[in-house]
VEXROFI-247340 format. One record per residue: x, y, z of N, C-alpha, C in turn; residue in one letter; residue number from 1. Coordinates in Angstrom, 2 decimals. Atoms other than C-alpha are relative to their C-alpha. Example, Ala and Ser with C-alpha at 12.3 -4.5 7.8 and 13.67 -1.06 7.14 Angstrom:
<nodes>
      nc1      nc2      nc3     cac1     cac2     cac3      cc1      cc2      cc3  type  seq
     0.89    -1.19     0.00    12.30    -4.50     7.80     0.90     1.20     0.00     A    1
    -0.82    -1.19    -0.06    13.67    -1.06     7.14    -0.77     1.09     0.73     S    2
</nodes>
This chain:
<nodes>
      nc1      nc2      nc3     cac1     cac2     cac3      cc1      cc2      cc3  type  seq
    -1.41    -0.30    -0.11   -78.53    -2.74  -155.13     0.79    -1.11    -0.68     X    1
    -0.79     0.23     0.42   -75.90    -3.88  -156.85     1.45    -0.87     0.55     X    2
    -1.60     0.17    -0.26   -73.10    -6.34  -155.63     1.48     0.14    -0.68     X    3
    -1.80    -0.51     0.47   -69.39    -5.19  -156.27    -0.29     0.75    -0.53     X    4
    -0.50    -0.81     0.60   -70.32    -2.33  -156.98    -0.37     1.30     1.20     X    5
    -0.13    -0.82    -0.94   -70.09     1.01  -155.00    -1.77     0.81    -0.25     X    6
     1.63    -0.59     0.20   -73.94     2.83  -154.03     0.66     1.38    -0.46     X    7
    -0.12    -1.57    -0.02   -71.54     6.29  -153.69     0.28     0.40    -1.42     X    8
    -0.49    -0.36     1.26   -71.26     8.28  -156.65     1.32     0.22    -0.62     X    9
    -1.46    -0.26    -0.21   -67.61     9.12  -155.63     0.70    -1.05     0.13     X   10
    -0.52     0.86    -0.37   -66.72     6.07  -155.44     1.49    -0.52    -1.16     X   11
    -1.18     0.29     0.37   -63.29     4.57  -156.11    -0.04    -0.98    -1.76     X   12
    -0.22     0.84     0.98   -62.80     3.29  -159.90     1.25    -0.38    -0.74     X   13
    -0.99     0.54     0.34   -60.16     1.17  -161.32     0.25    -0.60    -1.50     X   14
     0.61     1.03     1.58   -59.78     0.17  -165.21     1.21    -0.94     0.11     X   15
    -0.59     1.22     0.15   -58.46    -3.06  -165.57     1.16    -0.11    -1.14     X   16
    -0.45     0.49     1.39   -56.86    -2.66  -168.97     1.70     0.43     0.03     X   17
    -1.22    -0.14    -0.27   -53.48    -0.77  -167.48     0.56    -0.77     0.80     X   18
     0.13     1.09    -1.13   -54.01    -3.05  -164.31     1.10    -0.95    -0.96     X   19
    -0.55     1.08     0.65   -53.45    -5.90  -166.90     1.52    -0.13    -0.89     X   20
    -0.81     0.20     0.84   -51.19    -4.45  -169.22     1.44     0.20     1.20     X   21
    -1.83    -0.49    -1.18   -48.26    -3.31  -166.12     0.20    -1.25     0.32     X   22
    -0.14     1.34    -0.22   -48.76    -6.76  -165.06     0.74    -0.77    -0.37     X   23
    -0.82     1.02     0.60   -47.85    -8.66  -168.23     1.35     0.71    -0.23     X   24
    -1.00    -0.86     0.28   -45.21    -5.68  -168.74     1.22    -0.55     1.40     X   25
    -1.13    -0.30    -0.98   -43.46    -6.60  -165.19     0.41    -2.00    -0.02     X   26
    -0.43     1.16     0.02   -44.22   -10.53  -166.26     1.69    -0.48    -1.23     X   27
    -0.96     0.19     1.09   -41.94   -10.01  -169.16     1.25     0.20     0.36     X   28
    -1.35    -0.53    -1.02   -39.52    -7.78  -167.29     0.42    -1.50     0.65     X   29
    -1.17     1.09    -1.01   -38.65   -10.90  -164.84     0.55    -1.16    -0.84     X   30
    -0.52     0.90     1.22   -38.76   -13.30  -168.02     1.95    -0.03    -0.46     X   31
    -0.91    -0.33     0.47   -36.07   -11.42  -169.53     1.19     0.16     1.15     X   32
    -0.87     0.23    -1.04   -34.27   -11.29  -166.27     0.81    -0.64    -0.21     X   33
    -0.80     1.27    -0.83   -33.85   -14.36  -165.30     0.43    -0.88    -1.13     X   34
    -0.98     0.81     0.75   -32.95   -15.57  -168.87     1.44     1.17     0.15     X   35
    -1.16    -0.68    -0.30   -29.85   -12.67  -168.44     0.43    -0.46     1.13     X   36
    -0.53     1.03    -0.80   -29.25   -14.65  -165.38     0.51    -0.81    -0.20     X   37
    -0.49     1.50     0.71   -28.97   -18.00  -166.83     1.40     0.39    -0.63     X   38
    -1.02    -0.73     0.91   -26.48   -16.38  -169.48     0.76     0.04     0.55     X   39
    -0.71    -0.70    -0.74   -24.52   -14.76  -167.30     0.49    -1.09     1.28     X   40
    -0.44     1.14    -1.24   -24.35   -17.57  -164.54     0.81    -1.27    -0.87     X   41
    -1.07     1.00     0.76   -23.05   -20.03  -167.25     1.27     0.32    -0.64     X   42
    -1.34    -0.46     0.61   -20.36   -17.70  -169.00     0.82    -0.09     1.45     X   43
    -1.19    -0.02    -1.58   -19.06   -17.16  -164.93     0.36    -1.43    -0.32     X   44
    -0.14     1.42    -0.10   -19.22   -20.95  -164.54     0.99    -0.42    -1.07     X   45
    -0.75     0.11     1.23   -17.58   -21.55  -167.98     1.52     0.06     0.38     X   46
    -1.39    -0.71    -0.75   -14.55   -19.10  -167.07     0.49    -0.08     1.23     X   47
    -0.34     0.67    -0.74   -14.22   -20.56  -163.86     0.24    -1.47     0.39     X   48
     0.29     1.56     0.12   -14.35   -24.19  -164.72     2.01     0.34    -0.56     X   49
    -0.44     0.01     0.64   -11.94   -23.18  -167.36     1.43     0.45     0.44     X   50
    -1.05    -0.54    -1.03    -9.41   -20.96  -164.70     0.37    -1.08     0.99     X   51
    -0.32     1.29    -0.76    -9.46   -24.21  -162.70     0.91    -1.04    -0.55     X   52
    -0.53     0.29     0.32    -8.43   -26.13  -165.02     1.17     0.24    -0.90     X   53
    -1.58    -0.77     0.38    -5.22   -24.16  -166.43     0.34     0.39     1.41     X   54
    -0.60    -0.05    -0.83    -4.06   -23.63  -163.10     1.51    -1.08     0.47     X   55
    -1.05     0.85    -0.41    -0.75   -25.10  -161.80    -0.26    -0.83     0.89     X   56
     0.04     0.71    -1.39    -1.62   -26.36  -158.66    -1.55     0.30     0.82     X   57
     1.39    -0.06    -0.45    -4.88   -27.24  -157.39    -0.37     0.57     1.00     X   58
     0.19    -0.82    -0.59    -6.88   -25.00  -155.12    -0.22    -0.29     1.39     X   59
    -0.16     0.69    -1.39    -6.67   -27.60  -152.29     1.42     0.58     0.51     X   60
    -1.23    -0.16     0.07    -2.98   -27.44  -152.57     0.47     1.54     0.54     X   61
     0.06    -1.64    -0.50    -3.04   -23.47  -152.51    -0.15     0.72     1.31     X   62
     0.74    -0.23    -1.43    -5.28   -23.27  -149.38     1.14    -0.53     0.95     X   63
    -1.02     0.62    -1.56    -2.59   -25.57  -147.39     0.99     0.44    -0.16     X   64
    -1.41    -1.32     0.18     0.39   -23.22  -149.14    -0.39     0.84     0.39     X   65
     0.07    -1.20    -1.00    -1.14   -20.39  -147.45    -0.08     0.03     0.93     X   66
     0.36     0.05    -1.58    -2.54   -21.88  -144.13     1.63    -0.18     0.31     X   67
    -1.02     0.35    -1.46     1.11   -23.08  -143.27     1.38     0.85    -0.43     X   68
    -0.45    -1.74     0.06     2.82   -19.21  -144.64    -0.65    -0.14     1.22     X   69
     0.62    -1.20    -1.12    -0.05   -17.87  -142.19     0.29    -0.69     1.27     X   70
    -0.37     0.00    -1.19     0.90   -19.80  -139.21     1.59    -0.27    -0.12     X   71
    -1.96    -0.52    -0.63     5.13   -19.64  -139.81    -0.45     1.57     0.27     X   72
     0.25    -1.58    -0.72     3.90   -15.95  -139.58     0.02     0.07     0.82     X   73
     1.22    -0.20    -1.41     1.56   -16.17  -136.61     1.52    -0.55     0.98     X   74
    -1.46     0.36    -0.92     4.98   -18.21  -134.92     1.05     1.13     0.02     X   75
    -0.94    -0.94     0.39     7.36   -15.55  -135.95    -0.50     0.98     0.92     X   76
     0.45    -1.54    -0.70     5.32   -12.52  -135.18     0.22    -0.02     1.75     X   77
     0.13     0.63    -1.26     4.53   -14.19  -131.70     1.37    -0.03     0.81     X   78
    -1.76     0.45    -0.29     8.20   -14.92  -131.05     0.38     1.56    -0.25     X   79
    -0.67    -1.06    -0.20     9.29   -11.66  -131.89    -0.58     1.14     1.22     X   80
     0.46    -0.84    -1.06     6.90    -9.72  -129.81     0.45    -0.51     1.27     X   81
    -0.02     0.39    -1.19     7.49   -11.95  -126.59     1.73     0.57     0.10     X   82
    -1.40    -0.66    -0.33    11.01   -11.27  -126.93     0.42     1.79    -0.19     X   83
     0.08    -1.06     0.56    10.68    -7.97  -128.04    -0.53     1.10     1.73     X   84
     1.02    -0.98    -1.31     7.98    -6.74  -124.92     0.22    -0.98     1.39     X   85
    -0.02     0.71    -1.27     9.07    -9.38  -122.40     1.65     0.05     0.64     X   86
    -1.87     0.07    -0.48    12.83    -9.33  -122.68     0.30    -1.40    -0.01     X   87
     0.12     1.26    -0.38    12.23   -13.06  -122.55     0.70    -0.67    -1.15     X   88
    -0.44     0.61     1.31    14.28   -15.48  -124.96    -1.38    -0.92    -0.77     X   89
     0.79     0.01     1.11    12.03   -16.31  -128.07     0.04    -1.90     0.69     X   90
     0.15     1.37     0.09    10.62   -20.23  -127.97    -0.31    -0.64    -1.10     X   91
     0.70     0.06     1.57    10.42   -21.94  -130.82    -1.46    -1.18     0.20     X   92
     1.26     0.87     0.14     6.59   -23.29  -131.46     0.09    -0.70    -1.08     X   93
     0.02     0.92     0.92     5.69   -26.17  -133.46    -1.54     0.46    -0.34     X   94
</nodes>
């Protein structure tokens, strides 16, 4: 008898040569990927480096011009509802 190989006549056979070729076919595929990745991750980067720096006002700056809009809101809104559903005179929060 024969090791690795099957005694049945029915037995399961596999040729290697599509095996191999889907293989290098799916090694190429991710090749080509992940250089269209690269590409593509440096043009973003690029155009966002580049949107950063033409901006007026830095994106620190921005973040703390909106946080302190969103809480005169959050005071406002707050204040109007209490007076609004309580009947209660408005307080002003700091």
């Amino acid at each position: 008898m024969n090791y690795g190989q099957s005694s049945s006549a029915t037995g399961f056979k596999l040729s290697s040569t599509p095996m191999i070729t889907g293989a290098a076919l799916i090694g190429a595929g991710s090749l080509i990927g992940l250089a269209g990745m690269i590409v593509g991750g440096a043009a973003m980067y690029s155009a966002a480096r580049k949107w950063f720096v033409e901006l007026e006002m830095p994106p620190s700056e921005v973040v703390k011009h909106k946080w302190n809009q969103t809480k005169a809101a959050t005071v406002a809104g707050a204040s109007a509802w209490q007076q609004h559903h309580n009947g209660a005179p408005a307080r002003a929060h700091a």
